[in-house]
Backbone as CSV, one residue per row, in Angstrom:
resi,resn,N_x,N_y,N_z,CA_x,CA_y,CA_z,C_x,C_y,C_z
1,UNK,15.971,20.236,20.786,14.768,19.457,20.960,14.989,18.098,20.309
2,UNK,14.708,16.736,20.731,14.549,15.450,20.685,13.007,15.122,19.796
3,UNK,13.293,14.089,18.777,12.093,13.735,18.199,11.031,12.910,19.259
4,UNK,9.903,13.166,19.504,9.048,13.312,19.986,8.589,11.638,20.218
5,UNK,8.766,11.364,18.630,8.638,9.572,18.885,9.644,8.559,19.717
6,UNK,10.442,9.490,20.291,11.631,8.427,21.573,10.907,8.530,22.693
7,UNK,9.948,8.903,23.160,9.266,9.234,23.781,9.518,10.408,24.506
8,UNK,8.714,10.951,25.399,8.490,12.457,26.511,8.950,11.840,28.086
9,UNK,9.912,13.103,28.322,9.896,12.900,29.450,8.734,13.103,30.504
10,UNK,8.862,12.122,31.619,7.718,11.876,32.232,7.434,13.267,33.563
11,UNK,6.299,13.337,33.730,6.189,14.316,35.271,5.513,13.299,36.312
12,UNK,5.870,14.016,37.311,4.730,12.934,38.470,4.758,14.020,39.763
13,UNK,3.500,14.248,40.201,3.198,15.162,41.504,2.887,14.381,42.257
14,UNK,3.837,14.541,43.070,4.285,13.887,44.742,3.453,15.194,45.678
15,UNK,2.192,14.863,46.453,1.666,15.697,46.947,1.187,14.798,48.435
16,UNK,1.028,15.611,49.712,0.477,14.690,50.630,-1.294,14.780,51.050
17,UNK,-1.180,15.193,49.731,-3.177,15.280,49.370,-3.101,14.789,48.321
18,UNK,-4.388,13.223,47.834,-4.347,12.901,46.736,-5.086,14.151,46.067
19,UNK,-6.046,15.016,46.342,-7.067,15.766,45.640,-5.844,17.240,45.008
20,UNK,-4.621,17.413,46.422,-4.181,18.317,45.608,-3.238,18.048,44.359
21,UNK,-2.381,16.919,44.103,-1.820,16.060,43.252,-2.995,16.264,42.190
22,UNK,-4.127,15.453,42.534,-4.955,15.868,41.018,-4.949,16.991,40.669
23,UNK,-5.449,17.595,41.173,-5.877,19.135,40.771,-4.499,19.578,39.865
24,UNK,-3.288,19.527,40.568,-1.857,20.237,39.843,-1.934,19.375,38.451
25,UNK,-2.327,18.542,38.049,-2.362,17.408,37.240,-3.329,17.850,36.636
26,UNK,-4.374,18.005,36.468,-5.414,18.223,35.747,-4.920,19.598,35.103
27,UNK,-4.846,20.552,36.020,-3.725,22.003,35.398,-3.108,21.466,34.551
28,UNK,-1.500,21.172,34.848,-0.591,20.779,33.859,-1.175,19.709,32.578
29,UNK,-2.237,19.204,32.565,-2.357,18.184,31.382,-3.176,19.551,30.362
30,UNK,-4.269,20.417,30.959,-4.866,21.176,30.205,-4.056,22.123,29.036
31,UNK,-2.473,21.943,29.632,-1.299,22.598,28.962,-0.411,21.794,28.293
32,UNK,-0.893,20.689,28.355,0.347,19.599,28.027,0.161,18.690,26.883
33,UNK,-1.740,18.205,26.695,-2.046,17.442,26.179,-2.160,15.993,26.544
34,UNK,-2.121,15.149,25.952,-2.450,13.700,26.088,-1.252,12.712,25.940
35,UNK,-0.308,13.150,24.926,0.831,12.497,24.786,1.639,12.064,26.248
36,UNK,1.622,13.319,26.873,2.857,13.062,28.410,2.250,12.270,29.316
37,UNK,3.240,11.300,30.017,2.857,10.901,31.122,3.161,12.172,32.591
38,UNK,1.765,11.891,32.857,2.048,13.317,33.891,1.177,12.619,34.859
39,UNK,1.554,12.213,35.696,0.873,11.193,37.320,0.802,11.763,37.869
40,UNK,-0.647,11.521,39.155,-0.532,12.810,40.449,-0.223,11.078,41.571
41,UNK,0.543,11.381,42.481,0.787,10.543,43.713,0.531,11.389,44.455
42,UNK,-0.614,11.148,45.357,-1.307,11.677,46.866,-1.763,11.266,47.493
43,UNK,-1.391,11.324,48.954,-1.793,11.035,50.452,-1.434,9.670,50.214
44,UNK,-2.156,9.084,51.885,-1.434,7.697,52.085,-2.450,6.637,51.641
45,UNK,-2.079,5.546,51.659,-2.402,4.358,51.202,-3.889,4.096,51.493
46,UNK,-4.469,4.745,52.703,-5.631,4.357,53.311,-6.557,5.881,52.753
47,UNK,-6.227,6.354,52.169,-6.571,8.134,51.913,-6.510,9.224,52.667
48,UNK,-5.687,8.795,53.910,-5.641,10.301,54.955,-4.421,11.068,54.328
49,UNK,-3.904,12.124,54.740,-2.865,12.813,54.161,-1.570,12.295,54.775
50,UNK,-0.562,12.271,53.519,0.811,11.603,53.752,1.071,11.534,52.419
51,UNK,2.553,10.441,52.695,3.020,10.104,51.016,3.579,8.827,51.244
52,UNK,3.799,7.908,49.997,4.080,6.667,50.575,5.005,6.120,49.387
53,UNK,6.178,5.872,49.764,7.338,5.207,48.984,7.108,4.662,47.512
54,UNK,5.761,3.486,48.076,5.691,2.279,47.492,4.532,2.691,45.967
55,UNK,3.871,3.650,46.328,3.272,4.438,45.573,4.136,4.923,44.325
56,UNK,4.653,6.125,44.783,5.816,6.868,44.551,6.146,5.906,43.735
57,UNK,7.050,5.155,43.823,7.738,4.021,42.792,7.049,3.566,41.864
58,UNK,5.901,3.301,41.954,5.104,2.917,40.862,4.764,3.962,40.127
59,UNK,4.856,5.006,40.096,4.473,5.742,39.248,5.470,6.384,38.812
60,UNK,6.981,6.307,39.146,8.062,6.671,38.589,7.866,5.888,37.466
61,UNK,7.877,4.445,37.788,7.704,3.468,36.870,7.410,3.783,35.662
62,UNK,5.542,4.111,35.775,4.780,4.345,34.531,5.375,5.452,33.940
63,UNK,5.734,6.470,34.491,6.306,7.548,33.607,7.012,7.993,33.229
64,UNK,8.377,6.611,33.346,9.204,6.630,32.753,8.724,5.937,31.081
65,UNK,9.163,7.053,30.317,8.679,6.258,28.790,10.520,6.315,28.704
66,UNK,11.508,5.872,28.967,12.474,6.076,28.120,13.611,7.631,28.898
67,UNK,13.074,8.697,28.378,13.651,9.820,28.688,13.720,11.012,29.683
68,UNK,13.534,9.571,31.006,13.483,10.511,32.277,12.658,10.828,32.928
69,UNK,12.171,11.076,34.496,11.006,11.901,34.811,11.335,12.733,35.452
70,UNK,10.604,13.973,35.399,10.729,14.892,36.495,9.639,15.023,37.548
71,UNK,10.101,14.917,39.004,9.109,15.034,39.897,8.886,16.314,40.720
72,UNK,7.828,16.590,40.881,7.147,18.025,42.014,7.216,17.447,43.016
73,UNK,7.133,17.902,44.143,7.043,17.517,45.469,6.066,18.999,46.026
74,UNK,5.318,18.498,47.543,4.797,19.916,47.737,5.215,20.229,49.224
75,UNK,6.355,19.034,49.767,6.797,19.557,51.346,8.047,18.868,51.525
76,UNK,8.911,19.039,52.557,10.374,18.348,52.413,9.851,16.482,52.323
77,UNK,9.055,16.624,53.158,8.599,15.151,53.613,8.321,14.203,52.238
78,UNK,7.595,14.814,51.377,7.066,14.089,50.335,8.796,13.834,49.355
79,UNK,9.698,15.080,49.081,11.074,14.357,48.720,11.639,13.462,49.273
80,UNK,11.358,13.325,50.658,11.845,12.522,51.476,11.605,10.755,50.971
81,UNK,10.472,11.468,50.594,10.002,9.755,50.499,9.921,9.538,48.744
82,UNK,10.135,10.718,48.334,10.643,10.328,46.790,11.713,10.098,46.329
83,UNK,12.503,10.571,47.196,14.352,9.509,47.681,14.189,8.429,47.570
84,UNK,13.358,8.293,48.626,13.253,6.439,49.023,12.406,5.652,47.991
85,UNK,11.664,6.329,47.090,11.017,5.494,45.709,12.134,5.231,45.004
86,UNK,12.997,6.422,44.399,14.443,5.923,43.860,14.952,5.204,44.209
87,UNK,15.729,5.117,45.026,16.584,4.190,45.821,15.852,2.287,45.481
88,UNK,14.155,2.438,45.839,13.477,1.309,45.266,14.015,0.412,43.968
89,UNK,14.109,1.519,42.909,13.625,1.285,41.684,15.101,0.553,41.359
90,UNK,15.270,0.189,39.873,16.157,-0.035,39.210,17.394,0.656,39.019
91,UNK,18.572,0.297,39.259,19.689,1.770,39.191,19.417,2.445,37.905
92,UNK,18.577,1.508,36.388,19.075,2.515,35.153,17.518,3.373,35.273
93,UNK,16.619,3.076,36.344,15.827,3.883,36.073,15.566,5.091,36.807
94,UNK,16.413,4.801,38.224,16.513,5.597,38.927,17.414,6.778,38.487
95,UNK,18.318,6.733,37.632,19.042,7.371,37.121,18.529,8.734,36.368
96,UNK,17.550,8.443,35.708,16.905,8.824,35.158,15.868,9.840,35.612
97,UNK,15.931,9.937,37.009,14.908,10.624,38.231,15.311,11.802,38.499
98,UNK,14.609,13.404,37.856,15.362,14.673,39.286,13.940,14.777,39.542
99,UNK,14.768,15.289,40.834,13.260,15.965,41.989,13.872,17.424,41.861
100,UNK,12.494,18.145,41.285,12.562,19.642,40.957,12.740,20.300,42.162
101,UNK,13.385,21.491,42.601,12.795,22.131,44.021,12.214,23.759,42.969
102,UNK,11.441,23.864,42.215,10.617,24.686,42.034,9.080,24.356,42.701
103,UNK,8.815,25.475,41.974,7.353,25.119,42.900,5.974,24.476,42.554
104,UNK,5.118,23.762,42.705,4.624,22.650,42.197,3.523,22.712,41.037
105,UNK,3.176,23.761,41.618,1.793,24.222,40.635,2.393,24.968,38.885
106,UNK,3.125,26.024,39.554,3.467,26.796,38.704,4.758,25.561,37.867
107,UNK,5.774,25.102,38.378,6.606,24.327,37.727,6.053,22.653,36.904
108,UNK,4.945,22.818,37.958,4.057,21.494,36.896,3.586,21.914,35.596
109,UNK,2.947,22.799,35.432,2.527,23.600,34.149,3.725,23.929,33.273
110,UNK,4.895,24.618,33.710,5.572,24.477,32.932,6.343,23.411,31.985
111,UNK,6.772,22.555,33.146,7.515,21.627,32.891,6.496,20.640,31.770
112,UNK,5.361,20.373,32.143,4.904,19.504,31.379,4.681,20.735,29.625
113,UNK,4.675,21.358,29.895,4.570,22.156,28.195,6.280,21.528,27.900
114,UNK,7.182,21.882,28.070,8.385,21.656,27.673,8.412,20.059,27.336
115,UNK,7.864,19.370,28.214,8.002,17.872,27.841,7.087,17.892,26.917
116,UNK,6.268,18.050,26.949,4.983,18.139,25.739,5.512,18.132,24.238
117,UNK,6.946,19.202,24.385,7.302,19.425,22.760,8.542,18.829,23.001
118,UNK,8.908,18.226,23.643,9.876,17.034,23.370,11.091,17.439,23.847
119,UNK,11.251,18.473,24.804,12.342,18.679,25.099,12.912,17.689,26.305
120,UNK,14.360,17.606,26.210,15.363,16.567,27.215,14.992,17.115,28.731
121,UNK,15.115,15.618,29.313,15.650,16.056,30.615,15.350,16.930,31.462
122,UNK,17.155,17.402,31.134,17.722,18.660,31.705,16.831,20.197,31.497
123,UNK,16.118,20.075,30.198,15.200,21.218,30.155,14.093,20.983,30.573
124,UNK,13.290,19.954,30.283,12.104,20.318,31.584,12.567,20.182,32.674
125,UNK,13.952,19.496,33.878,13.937,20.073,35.409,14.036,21.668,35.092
126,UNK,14.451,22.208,34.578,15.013,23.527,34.769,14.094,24.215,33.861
127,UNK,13.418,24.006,33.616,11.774,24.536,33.286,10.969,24.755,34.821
128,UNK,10.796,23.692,35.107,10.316,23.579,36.522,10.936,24.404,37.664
129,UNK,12.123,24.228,37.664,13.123,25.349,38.827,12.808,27.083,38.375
130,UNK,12.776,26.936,37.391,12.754,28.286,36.874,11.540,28.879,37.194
131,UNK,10.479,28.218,37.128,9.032,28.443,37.646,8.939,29.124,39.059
132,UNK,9.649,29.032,39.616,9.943,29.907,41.084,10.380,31.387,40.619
133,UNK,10.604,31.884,39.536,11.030,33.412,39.267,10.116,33.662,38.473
134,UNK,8.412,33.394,38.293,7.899,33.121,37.557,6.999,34.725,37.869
135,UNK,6.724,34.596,39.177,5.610,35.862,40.466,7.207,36.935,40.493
136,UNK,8.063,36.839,40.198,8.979,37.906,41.082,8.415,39.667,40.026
137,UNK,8.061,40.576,41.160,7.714,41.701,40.202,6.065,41.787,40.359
138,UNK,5.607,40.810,39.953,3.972,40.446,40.555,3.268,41.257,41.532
139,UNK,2.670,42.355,41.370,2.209,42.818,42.931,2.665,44.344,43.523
140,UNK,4.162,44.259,42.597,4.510,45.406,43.748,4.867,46.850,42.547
């Protein structure tokens, strides 16, 4: 674990509903606290459903404090276009960018607790990925 004052790595939910982006966001902060930057990006520019590059980039932006962000996505389309926010940005900040393929709800909650207590990177994506073996056993 990393001291807390270099700052938290960032989250951001890439959703093609702004309302469902909030909602995963409002979840994950109730677990996370106030410290993390944790952004919801949803739907398109005009408010119908979609996702939009130019968005996307700006909020990589903000939530980059320093040590990375990790992003949710909730369909291929919305990575698609969270490619193309990277690609936007700065090479040292883009660098700094994984797109989780866990799953959004459940890996948003996680991931933002792990960033919450200051862990790198590499452990909140794989906080988030891991969130997909989260239901296995569940049910049956």
């Amino acid at each position: 674990m990393n001291d807390a004052s270099d700052g938290l790595v960032g989250i951001v939910v890439v959703s093609h509903s702004d309302r469902l982006a909030r909602g995963v966001v409002e979840l994950a902060a109730q677990m996370a606290g106030d410290e993390l930057a944790l952004l919801p990006v949803g739907g398109a520019p005009d408010g119908s459903l979609g996702t939009d590059a130019d968005r996307i980039a700006t909020a990589l932006r903000e939530a980059n404090r320093g040590r990375g962000v990790v992003v949710l996505a909730d369909l291929g389309s919305a990575i698609l276009a969270t490619e193309a926010a990277i690609e936007m940005l700065e090479p040292e900040l883009g660098d700094g960018i994984r797109i989780s393929r866990g799953p959004v709800v459940e890996g948003a909650v996680v991931a933002a607790v792990q960033a919450s207590v200051g862990e790198d990177l590499d452990a909140v994506l794989a906080a988030a990925e891991a969130a997909r073996d989260l239901d296995k056993g569940v049910g049956r």
